[in-house]
C-alpha positions in Angstrom: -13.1 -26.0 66.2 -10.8 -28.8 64.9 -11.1 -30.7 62.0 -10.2 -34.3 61.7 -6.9 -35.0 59.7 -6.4 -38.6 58.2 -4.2 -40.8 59.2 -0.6 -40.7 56.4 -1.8 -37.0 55.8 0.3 -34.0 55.8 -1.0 -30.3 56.4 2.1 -29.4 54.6 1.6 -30.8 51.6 0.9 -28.8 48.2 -1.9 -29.5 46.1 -0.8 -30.1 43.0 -1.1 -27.9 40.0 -3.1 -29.1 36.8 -0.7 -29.2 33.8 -1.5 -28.2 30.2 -0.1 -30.2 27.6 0.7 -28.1 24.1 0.8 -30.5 21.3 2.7 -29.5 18.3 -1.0 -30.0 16.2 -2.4 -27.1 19.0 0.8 -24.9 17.6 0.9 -25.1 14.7 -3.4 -24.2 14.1 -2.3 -21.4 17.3 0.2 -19.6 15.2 -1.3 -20.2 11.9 -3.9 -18.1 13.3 -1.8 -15.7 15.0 -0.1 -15.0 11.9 -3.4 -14.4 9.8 -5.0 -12.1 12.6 -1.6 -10.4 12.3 -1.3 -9.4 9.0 -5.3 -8.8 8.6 -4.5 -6.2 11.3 -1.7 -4.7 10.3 -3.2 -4.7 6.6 -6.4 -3.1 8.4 -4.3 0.0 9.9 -2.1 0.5 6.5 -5.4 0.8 4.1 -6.4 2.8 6.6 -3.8 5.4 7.3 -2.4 5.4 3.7 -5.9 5.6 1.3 -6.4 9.5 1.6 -9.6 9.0 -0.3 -11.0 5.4 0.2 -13.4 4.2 -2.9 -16.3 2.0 -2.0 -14.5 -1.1 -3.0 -11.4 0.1 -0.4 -14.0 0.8 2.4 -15.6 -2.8 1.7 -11.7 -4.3 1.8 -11.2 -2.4 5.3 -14.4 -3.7 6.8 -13.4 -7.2 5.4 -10.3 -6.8 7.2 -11.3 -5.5 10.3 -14.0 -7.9 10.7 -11.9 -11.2 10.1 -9.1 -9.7 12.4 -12.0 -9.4 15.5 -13.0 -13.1 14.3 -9.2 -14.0 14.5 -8.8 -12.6 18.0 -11.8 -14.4 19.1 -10.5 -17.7 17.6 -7.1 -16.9 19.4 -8.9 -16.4 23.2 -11.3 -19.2 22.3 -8.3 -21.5 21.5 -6.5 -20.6 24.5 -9.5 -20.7 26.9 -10.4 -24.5 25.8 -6.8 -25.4 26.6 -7.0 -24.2 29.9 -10.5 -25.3 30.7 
């Protein structure tokens, strides 16, 4: 079975790739939030590792902590899928 190719058509051309444009706005909010989920992470592991006996108000800071930093790597994915998409 053949298919019908139209006239001033090539079967060697390439389809063309969509482009993503990155505006300085998208990274500046990108890295703003990168650097947040950063240190709320790295804040997360050091109360963690170097508390040897957490208080109440120490386990409330870590959950804080840990629960922003899985917010801020959901913002991060959820920024980066929207671009692509």
């Amino acid at each position: 079975m053949t298919l019908p190719i139209e006239q001033g058509s090539s079967t060697t051309e390439k389809p063309q790739t969509p482009t993503v444009t990155v505006t300085s706005h998208f990274k500046m909010i990108w890295l703003t939030i990168v650097s947040i989920t950063s240190a709320l992470i790295i804040l997360d592991i050091l109360l963690s590792v170097l508390i040897k006996n957490p208080t109440d108000a120490v386990k409330n800071a870590i959950d804080m902590c840990d629960n922003l930093a899985k917010a801020g790597i959901g913002a991060i994915f959820g920024m980066l899928g929207g671009k692509v998409a």
